[in-house]
N, CA, C, O and CB atoms as a CASP TS submission, in Angstrom:
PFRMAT TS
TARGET T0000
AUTHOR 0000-0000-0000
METHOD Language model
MODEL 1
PARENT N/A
ATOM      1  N   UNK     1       0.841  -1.167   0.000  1.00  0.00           N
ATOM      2  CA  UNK     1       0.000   0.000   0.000  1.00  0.00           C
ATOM      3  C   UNK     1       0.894   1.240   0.000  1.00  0.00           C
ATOM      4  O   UNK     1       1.795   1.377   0.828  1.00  0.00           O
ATOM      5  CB  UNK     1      -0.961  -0.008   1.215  1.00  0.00           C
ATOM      6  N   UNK     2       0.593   2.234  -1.049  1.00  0.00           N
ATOM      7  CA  UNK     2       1.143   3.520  -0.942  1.00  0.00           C
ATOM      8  C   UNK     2       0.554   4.660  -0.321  1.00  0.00           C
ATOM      9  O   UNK     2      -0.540   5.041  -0.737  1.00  0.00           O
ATOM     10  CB  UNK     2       1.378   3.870  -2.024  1.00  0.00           C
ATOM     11  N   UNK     3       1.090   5.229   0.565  1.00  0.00           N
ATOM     12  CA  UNK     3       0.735   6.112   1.545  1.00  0.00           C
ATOM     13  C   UNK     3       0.897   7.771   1.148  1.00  0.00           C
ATOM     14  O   UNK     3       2.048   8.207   1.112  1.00  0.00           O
ATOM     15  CB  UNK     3       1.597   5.706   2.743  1.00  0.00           C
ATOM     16  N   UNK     4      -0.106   8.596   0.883  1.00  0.00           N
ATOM     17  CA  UNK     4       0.502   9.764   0.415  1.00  0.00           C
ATOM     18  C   UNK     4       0.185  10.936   1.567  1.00  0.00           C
ATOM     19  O   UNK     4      -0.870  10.897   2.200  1.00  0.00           O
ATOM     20  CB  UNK     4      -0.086  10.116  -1.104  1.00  0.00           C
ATOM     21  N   UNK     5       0.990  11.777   1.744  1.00  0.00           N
ATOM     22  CA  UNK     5       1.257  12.456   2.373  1.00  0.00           C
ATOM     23  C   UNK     5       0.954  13.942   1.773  1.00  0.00           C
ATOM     24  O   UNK     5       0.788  13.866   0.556  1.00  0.00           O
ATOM     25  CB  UNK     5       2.355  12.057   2.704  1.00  0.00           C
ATOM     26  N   UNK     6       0.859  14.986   2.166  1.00  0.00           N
ATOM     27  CA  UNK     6       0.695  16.600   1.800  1.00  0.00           C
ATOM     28  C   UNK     6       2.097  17.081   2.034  1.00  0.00           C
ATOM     29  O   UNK     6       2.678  16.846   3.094  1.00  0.00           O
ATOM     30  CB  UNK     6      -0.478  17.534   2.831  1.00  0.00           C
ATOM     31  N   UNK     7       2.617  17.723   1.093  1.00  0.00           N
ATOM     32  CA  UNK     7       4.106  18.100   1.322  1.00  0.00           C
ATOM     33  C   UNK     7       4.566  18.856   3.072  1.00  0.00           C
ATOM     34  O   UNK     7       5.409  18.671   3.949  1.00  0.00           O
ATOM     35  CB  UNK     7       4.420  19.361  -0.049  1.00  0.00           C
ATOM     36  N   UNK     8       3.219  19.889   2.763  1.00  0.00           N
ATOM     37  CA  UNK     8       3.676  20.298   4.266  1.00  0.00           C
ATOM     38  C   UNK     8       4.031  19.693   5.521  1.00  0.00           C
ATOM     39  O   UNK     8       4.905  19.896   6.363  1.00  0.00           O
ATOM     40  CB  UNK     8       2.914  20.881   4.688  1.00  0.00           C
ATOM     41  N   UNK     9       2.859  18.699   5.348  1.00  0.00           N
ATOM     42  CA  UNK     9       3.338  17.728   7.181  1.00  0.00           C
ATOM     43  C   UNK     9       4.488  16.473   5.989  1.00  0.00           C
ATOM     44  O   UNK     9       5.293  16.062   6.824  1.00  0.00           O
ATOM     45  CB  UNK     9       0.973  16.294   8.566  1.00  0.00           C
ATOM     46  N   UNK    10       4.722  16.054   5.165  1.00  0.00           N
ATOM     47  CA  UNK    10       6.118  15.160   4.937  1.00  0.00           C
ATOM     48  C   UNK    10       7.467  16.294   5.332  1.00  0.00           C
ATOM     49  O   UNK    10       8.575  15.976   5.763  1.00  0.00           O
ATOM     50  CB  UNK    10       6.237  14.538   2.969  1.00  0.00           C
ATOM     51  N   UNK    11       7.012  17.533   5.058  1.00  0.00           N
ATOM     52  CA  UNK    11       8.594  18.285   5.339  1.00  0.00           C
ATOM     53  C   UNK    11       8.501  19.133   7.186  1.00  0.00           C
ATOM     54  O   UNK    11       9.169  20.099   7.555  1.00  0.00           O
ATOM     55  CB  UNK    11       8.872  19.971   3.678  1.00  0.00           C
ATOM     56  N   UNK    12       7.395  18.302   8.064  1.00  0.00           N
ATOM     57  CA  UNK    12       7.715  18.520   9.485  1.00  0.00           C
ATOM     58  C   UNK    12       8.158  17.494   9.673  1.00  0.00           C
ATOM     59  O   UNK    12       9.270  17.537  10.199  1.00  0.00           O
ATOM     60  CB  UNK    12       6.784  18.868  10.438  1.00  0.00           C
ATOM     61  N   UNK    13       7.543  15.956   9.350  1.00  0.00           N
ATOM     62  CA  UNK    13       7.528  14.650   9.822  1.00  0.00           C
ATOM     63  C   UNK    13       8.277  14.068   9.193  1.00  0.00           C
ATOM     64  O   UNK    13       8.508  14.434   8.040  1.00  0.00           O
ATOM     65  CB  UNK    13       6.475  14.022   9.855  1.00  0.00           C
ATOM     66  N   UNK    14       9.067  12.681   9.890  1.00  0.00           N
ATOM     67  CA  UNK    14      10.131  11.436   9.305  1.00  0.00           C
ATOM     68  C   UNK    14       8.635  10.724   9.301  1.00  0.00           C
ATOM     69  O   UNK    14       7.956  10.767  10.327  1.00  0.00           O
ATOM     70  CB  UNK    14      11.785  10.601  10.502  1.00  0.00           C
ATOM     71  N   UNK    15       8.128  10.040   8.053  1.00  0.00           N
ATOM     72  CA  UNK    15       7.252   9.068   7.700  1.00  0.00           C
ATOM     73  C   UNK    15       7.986   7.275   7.359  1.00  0.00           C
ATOM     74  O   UNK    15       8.818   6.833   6.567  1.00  0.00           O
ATOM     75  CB  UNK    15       6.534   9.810   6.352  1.00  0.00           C
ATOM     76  N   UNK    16       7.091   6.661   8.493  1.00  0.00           N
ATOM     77  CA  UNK    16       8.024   5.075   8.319  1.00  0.00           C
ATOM     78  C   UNK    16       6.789   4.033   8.352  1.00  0.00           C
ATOM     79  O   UNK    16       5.900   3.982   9.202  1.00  0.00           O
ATOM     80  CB  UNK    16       9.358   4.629   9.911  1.00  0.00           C
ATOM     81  N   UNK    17       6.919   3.401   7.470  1.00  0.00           N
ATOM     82  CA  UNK    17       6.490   2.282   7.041  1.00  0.00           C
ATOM     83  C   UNK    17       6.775   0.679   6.868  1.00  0.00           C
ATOM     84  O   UNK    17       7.779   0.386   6.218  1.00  0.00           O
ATOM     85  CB  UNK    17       6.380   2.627   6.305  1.00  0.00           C
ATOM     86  N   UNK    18       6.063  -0.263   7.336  1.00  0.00           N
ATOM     87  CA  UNK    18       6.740  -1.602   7.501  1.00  0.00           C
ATOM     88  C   UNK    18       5.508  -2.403   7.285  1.00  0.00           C
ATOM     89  O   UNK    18       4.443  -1.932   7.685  1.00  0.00           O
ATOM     90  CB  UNK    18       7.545  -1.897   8.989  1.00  0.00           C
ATOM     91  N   UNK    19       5.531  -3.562   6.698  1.00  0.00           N
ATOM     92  CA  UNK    19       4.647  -4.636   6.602  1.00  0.00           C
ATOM     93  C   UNK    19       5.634  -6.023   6.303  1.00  0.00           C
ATOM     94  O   UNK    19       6.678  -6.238   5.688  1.00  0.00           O
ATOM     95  CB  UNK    19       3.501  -4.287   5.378  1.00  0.00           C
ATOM     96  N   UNK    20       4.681  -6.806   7.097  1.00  0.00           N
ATOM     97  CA  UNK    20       4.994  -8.441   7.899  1.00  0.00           C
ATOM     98  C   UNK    20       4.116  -9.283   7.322  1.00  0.00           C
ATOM     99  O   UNK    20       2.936  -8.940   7.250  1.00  0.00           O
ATOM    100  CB  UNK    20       4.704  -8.610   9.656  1.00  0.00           C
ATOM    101  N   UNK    21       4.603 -10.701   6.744  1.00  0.00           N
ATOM    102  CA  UNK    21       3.042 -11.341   6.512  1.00  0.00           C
ATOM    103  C   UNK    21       3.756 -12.589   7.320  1.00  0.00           C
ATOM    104  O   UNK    21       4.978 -12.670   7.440  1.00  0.00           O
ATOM    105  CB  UNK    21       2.239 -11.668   4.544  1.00  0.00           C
ATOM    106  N   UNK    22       2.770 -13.609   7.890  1.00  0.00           N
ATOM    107  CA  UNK    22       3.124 -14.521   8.536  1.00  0.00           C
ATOM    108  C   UNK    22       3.063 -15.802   7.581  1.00  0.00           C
ATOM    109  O   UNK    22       3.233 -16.928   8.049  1.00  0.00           O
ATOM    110  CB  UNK    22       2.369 -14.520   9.715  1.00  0.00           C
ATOM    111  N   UNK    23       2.847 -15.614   6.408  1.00  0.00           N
ATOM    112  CA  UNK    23       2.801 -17.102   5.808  1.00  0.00           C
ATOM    113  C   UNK    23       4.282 -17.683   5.512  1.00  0.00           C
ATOM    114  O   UNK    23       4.402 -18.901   5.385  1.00  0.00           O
ATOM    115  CB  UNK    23       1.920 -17.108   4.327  1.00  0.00           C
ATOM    116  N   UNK    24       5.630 -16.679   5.377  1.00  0.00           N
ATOM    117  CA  UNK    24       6.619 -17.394   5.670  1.00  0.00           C
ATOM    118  C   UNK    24       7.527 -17.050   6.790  1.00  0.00           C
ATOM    119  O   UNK    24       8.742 -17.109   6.604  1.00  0.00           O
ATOM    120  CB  UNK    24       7.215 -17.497   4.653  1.00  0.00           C
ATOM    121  N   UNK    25       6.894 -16.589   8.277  1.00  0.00           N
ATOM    122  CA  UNK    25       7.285 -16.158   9.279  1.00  0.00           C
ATOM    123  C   UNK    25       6.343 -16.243  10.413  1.00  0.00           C
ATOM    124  O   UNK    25       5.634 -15.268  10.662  1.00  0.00           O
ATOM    125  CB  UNK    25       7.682 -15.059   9.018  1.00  0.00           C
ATOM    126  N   UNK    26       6.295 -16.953  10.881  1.00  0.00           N
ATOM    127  CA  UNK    26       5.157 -17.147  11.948  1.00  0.00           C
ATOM    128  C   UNK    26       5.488 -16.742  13.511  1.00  0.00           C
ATOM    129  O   UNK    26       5.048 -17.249  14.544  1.00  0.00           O
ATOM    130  CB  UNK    26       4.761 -18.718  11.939  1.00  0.00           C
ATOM    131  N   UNK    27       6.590 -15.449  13.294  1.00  0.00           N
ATOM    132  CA  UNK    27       6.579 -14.818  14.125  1.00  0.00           C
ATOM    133  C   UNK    27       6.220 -13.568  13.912  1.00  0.00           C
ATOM    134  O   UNK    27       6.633 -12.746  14.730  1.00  0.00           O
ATOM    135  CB  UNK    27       7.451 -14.960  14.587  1.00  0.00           C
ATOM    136  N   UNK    28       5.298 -13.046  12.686  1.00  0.00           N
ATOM    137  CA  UNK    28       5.315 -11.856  12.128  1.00  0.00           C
ATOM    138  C   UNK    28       4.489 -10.800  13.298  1.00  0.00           C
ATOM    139  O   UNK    28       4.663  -9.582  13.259  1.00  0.00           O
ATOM    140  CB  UNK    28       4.616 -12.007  10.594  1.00  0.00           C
ATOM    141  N   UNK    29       4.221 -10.995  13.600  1.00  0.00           N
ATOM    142  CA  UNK    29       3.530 -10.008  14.516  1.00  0.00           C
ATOM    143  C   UNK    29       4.065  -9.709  15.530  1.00  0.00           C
ATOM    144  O   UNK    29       4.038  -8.515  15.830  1.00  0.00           O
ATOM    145  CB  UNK    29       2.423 -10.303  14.916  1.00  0.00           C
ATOM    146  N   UNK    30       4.833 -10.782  16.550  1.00  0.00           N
ATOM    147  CA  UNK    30       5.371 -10.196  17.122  1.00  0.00           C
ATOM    148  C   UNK    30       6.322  -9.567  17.043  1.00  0.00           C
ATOM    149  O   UNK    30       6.512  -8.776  17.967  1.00  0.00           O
ATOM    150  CB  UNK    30       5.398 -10.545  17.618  1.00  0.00           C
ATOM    151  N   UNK    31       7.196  -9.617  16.084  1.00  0.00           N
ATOM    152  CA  UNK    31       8.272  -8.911  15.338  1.00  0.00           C
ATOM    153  C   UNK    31       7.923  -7.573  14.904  1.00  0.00           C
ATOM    154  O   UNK    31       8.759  -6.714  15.182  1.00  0.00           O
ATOM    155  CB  UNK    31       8.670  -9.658  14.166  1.00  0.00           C
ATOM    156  N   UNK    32       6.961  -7.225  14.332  1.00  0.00           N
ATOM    157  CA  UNK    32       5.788  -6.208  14.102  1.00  0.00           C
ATOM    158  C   UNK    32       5.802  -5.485  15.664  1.00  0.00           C
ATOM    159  O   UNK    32       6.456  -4.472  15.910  1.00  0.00           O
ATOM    160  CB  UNK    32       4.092  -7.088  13.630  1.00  0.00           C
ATOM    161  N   UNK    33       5.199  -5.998  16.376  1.00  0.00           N
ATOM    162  CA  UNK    33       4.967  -5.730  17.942  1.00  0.00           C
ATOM    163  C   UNK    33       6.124  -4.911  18.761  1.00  0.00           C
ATOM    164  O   UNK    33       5.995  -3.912  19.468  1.00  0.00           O
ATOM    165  CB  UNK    33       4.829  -7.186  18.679  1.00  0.00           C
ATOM    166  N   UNK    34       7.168  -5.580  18.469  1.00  0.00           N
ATOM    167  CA  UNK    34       8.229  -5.175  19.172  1.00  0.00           C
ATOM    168  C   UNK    34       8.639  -4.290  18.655  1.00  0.00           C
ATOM    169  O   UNK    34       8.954  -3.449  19.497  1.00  0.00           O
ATOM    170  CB  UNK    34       9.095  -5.912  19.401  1.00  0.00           C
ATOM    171  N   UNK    35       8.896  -3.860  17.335  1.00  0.00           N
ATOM    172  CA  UNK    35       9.427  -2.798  16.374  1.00  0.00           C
ATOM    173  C   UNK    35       8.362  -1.759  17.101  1.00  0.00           C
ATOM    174  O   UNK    35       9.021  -0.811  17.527  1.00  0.00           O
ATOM    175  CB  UNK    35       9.272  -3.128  14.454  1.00  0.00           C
ATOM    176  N   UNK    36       7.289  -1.632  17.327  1.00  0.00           N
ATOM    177  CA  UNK    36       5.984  -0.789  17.574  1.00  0.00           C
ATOM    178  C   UNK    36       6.439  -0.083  18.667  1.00  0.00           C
ATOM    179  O   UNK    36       6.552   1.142  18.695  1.00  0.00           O
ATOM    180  CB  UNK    36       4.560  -1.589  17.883  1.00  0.00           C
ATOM    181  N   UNK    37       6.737  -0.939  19.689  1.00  0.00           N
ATOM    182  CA  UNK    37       7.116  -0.799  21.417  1.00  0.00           C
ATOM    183  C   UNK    37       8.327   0.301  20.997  1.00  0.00           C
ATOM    184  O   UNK    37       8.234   1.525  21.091  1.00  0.00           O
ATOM    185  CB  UNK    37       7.818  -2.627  22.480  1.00  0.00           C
ATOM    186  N   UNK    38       9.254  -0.311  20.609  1.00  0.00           N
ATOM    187  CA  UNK    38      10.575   0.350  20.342  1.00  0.00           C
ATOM    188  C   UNK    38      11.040   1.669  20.297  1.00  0.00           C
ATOM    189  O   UNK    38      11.742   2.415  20.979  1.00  0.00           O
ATOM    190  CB  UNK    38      10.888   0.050  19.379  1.00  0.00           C
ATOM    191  N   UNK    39       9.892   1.714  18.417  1.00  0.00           N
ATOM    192  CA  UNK    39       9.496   3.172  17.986  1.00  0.00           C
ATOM    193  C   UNK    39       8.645   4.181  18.982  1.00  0.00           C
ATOM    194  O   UNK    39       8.733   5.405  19.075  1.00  0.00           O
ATOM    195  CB  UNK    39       8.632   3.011  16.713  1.00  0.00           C
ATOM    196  N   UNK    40       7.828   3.297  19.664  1.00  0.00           N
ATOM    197  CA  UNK    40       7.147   4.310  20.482  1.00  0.00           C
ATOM    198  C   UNK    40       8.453   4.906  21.566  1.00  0.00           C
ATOM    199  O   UNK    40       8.831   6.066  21.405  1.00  0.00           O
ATOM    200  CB  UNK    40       5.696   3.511  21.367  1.00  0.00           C
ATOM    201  N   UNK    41       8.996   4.177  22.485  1.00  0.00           N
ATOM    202  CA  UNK    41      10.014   4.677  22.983  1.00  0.00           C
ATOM    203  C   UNK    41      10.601   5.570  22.768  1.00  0.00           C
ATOM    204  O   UNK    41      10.708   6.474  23.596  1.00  0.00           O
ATOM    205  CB  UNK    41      10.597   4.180  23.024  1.00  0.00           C
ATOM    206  N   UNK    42      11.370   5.616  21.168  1.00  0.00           N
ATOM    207  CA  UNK    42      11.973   5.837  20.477  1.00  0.00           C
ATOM    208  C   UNK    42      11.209   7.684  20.517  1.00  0.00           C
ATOM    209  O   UNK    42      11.841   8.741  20.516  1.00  0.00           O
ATOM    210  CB  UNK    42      11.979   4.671  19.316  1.00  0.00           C
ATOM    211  N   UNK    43       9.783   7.492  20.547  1.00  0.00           N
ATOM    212  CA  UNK    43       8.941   9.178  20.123  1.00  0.00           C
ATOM    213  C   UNK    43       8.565   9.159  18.948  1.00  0.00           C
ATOM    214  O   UNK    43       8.582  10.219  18.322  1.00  0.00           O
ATOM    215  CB  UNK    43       9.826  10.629  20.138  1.00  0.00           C
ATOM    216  N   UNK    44       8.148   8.029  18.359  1.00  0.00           N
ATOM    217  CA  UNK    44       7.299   8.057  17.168  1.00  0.00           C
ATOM    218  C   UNK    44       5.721   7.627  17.893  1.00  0.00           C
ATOM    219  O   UNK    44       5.481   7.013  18.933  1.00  0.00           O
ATOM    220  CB  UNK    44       7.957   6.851  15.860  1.00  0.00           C
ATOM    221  N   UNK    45       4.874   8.181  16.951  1.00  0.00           N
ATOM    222  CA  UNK    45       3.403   7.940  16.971  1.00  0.00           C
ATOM    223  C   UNK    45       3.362   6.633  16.229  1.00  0.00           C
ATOM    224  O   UNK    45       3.967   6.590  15.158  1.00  0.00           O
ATOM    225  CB  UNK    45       2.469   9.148  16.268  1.00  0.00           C
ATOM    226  N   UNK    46       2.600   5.340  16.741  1.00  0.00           N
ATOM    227  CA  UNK    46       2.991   4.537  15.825  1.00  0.00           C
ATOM    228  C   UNK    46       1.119   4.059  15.513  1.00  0.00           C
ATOM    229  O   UNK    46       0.242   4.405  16.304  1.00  0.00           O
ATOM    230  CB  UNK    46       4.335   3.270  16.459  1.00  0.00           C
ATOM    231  N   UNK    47       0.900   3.444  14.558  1.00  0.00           N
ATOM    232  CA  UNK    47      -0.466   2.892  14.118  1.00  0.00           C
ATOM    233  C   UNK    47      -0.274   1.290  13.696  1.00  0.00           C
ATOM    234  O   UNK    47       0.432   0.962  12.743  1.00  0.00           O
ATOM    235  CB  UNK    47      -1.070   3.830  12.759  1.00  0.00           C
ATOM    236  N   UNK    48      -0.955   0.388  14.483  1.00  0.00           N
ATOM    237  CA  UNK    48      -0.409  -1.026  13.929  1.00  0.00           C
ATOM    238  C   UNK    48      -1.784  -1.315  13.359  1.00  0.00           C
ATOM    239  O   UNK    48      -2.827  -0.823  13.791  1.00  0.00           O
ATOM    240  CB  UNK    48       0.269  -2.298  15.149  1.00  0.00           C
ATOM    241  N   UNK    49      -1.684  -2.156  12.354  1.00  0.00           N
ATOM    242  CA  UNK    49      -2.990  -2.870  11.982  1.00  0.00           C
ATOM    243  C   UNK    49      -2.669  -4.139  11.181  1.00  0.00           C
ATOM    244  O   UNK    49      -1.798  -4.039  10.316  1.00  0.00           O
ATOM    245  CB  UNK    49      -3.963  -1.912  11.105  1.00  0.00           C
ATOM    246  N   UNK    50      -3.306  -5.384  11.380  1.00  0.00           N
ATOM    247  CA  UNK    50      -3.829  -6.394  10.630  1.00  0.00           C
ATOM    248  C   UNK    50      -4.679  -6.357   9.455  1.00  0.00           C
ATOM    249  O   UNK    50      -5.802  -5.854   9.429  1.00  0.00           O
ATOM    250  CB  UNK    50      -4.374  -7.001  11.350  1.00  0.00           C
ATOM    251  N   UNK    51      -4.104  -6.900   8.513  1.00  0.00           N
ATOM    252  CA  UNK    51      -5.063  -7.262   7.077  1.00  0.00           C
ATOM    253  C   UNK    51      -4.796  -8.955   7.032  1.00  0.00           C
ATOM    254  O   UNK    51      -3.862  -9.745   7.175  1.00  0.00           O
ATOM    255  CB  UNK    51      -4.344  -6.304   5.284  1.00  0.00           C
ATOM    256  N   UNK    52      -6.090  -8.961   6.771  1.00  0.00           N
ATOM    257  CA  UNK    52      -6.433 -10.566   6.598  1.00  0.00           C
ATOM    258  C   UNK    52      -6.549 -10.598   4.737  1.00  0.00           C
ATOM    259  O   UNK    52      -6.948  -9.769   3.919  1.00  0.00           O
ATOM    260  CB  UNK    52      -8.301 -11.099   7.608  1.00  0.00           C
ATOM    261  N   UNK    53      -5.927 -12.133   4.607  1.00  0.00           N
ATOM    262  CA  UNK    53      -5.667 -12.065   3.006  1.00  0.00           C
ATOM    263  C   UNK    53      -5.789 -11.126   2.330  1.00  0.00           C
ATOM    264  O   UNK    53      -6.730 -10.919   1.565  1.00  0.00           O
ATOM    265  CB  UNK    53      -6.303 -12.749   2.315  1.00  0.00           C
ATOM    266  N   UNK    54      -4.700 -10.312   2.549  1.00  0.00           N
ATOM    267  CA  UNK    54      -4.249  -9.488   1.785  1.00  0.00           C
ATOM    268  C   UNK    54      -3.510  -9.950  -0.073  1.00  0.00           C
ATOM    269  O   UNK    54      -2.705 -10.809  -0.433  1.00  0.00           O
ATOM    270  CB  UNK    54      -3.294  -8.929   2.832  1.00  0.00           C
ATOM    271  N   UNK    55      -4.092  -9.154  -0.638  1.00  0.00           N
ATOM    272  CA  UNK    55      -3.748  -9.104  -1.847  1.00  0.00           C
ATOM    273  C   UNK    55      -4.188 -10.600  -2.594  1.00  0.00           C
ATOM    274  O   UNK    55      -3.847 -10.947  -3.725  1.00  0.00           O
ATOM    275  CB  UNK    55      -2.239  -8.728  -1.843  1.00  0.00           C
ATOM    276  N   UNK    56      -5.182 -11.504  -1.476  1.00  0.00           N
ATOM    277  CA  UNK    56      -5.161 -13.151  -2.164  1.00  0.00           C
ATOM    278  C   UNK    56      -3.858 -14.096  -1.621  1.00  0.00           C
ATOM    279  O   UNK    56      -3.687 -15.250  -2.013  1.00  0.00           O
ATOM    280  CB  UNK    56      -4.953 -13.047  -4.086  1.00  0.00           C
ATOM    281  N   UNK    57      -3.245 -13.623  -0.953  1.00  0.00           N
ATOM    282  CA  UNK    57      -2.247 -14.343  -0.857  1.00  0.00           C
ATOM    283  C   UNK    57      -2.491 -15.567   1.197  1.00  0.00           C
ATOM    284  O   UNK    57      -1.851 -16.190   2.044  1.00  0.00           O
ATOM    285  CB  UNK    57      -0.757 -12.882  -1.098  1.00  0.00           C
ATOM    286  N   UNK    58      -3.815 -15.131   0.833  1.00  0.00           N
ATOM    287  CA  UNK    58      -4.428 -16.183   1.798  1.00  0.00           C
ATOM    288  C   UNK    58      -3.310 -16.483   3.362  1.00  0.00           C
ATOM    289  O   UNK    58      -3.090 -17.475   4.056  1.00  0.00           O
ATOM    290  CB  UNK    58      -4.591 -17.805   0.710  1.00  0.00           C
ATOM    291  N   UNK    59      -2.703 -14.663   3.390  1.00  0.00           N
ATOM    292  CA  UNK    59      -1.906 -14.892   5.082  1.00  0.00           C
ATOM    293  C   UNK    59      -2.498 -13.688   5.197  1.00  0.00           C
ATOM    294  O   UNK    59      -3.087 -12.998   4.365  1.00  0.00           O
ATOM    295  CB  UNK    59       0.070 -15.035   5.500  1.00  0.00           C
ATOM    296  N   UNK    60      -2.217 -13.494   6.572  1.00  0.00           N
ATOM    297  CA  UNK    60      -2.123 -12.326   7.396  1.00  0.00           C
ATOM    298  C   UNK    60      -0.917 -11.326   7.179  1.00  0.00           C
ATOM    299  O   UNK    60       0.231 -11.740   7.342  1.00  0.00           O
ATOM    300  CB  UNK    60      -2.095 -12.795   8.747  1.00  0.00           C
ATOM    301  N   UNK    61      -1.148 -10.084   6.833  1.00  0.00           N
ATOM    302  CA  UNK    61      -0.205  -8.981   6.834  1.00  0.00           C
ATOM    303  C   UNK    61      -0.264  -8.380   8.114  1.00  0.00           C
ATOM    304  O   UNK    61      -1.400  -8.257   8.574  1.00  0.00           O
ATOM    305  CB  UNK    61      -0.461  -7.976   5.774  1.00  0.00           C
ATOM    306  N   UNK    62       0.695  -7.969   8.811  1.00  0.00           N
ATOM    307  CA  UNK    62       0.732  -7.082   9.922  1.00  0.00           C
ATOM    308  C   UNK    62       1.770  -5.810   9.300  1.00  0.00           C
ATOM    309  O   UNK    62       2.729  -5.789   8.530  1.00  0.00           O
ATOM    310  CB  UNK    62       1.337  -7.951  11.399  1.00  0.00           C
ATOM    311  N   UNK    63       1.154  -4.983   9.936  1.00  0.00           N
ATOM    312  CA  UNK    63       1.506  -2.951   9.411  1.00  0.00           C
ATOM    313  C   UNK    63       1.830  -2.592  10.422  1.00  0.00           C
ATOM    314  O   UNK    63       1.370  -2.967  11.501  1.00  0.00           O
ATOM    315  CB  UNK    63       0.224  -1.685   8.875  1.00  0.00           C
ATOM    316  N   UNK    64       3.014  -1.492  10.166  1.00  0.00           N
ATOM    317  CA  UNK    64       3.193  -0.305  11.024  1.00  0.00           C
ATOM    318  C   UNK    64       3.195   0.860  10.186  1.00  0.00           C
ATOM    319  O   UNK    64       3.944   0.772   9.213  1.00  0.00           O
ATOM    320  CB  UNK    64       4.456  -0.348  11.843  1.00  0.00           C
ATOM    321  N   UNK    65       2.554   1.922  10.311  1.00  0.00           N
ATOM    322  CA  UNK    65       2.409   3.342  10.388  1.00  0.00           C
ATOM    323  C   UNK    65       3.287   4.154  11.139  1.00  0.00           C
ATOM    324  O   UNK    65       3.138   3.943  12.342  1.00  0.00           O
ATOM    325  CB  UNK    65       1.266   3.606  10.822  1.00  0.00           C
ATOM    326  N   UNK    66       4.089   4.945  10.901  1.00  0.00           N
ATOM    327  CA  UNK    66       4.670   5.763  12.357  1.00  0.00           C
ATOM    328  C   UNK    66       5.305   7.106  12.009  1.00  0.00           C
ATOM    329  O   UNK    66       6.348   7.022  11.361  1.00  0.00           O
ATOM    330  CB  UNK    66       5.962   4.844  13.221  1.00  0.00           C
ATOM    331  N   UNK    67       4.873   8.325  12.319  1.00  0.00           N
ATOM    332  CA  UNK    67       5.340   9.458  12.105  1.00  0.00           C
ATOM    333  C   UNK    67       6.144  10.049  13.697  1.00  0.00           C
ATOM    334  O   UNK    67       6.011   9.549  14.814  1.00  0.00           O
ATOM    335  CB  UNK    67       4.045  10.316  11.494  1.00  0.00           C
ATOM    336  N   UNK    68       7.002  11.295  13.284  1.00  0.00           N
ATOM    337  CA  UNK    68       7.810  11.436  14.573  1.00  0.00           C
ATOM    338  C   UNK    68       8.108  12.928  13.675  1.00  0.00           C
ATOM    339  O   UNK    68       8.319  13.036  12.467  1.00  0.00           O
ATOM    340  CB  UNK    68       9.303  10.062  15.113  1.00  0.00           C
ATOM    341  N   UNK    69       8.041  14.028  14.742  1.00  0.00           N
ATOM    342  CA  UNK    69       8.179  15.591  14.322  1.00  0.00           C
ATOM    343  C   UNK    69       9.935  15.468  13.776  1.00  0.00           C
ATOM    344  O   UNK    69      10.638  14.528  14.147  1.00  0.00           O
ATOM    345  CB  UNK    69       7.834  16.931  15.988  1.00  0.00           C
ATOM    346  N   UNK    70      10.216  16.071  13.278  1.00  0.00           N
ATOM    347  CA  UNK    70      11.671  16.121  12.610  1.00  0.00           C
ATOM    348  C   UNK    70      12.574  17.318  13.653  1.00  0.00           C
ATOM    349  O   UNK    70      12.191  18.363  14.179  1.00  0.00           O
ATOM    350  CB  UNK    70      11.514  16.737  10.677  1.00  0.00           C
ATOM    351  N   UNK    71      13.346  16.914  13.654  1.00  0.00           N
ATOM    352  CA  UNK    71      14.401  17.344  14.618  1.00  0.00           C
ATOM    353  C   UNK    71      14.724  18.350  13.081  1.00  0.00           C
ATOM    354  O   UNK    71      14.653  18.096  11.879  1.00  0.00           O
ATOM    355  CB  UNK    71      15.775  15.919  15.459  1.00  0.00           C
ATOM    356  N   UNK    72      15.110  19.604  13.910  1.00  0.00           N
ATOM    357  CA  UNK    72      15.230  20.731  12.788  1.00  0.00           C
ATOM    358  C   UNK    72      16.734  21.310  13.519  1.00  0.00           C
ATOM    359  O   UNK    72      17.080  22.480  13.353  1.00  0.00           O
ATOM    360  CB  UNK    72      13.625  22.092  12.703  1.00  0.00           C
ATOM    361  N   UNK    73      17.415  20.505  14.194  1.00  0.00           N
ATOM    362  CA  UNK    73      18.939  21.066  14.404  1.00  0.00           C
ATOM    363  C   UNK    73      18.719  21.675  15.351  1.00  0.00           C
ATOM    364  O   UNK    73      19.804  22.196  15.610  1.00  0.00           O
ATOM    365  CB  UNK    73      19.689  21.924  13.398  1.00  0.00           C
ATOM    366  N   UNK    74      17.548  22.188  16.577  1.00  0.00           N
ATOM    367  CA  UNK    74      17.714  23.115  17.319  1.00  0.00           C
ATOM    368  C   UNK    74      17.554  21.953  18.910  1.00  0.00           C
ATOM    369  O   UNK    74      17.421  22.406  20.048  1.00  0.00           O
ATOM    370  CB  UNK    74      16.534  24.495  16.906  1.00  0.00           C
ATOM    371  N   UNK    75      17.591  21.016  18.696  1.00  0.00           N
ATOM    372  CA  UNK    75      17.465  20.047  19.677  1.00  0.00           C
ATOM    373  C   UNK    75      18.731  19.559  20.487  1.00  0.00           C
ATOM    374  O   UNK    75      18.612  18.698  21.358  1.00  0.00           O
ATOM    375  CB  UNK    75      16.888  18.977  19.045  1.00  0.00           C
TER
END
């Protein structure tokens, strides 16, 4: 999935994106999970979500979403 953004908030925000499917990883989610925890730590906003057969390919996709304000050098 392509994610589009408005120039203005892509040139405040670092925009990050990740997707997991478990049909050849059947740890995908939690792997997903932990990256989530991390980033949040980390000071990103994060958004997780599940898609069920995605694209036909009859697995589970797991998503991360995650924006974080951009450090502008004065930090």
């Amino acid at each position: 999935m392509v994610q589009a953004y408005p120039k203005e908030f892509a040139d405040q925000y670092d925009i990050f994106h990740f997707s997991i499917a478990d049909d050849g990883d059947p740890d995908a989610r939690r792997k997903r999970d932990s990256m989530a925890r991390e980033m949040r730590k980390a000071g990103w906003t994060v958004e997780c979500k599940k898609v069920g057969f995605a694209d036909l390919l009859r697995c589970n996709v797991y998503t991360l979403d995650a924006t974080r304000k951009k450090d502008n050098g004065t930090g």
